[in-house]
C-alpha positions in Angstrom: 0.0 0.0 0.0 1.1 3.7 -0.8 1.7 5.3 1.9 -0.7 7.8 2.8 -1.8 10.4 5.1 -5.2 10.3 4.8 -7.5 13.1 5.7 -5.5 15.0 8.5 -6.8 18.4 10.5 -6.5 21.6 8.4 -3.4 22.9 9.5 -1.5 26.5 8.5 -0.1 26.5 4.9 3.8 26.5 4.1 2.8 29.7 2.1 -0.2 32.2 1.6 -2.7 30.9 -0.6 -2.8 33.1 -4.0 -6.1 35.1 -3.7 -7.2 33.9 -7.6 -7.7 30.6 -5.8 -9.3 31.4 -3.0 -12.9 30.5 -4.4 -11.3 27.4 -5.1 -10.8 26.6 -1.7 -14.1 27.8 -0.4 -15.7 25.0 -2.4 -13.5 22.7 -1.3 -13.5 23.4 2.1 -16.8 21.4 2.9 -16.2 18.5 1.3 -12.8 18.1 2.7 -14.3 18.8 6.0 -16.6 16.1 5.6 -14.3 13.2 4.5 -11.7 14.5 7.9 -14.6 13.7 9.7 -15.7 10.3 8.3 -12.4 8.8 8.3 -11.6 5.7 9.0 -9.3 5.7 12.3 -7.4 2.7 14.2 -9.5 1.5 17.4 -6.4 2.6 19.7 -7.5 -0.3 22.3 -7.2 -3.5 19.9 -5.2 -1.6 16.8 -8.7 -2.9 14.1 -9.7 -0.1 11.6 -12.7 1.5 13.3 -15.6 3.7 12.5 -16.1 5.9 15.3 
């Protein structure tokens, strides 16, 4: 498997995002959200893939 890092907490950028796309990430935004929060995580008691 590729290793990845899955869908991780929004954190600052390396760099200011140019402002031409800026509506770009406003539509993004939501749906990245979403996945972040429906991610599949490891159960940190028996180390199985969970849905919590």
């Amino acid at each position: 498997m590729i290793t990845s890092t899955g869908f991780e907490a929004d954190r600052p950028p390396a760099r200011p995002l140019p402002s031409r796309l800026e509506p770009l990430l406003a539509a993004c935004r939501p749906h990245y959200e979403r996945l972040h929060r429906l991610r599949i995580r490891i159960d940190d008691r028996s180390g199985d893939a969970a849905l919590r």
